[in-house]
C-alpha positions, 0 to 999 in steps of 0.5 A: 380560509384563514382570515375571515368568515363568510356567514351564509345566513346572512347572505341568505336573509339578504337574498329573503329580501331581494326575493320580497322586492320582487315579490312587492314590484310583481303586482306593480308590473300587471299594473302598468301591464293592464293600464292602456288608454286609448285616443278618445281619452285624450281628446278635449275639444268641441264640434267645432275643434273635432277634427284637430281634437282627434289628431292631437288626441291620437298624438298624445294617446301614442305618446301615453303608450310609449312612456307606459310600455317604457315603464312596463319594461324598467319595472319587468326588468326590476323583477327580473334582477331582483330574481336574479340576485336573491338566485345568485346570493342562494347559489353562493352561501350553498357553495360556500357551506358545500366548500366549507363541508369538503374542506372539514372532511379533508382535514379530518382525513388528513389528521384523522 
């Protein structure tokens, strides 16, 4: 490789610190996992606005779980890719150091 010099421990330290994002974004995924709401926690009204309370609250208690299933998904996915590339760094300082080790053995065959 004439020219540069790829320095796999820094892509190591690099994958350490996607692998601690998702470490960090873990408990924020069970958090939204296990944050549900149901109608009666919308509804604000009296007797006498009991049944439009009821429908309004219900509207607003679908909208509530949809935006939270929506932010479930986006941080789930963070964690995912997160993984992904602390994974992917790992995979490519190994092979670049397996490289670099076949390349010394031939060199040394070759001169040796």
């Amino acid at each position: 490789m004439a020219g540069y010099e790829v320095v796999t421990q820094d892509l190591r330290e690099e994958a350490k610190l996607w692998q601690e994002k998702a470490d960090r974004a873990e408990p924020v995924v069970q958090a939204v996992r296990d944050t549900h709401l149901s109608a009666p926690a919308f509804f604000v009204g009296d007797l006498a606005t009991l049944g439009a309370g009821m429908v309004n609250a219900a509207f607003e208690a679908s909208q509530y779980e949809q935006f939270r299933a929506f932010i479930e998904k986006c941080v789930t996915g963070a964690v995912t890719e997160f993984n992904q590339i602390d994974g992917v760094l790992r995979k490519i300082a190994d092979e670049y150091d397996r490289t670099e080790s076949v390349n010394e053995i031939e060199l040394r065959e070759f001169y040796g």
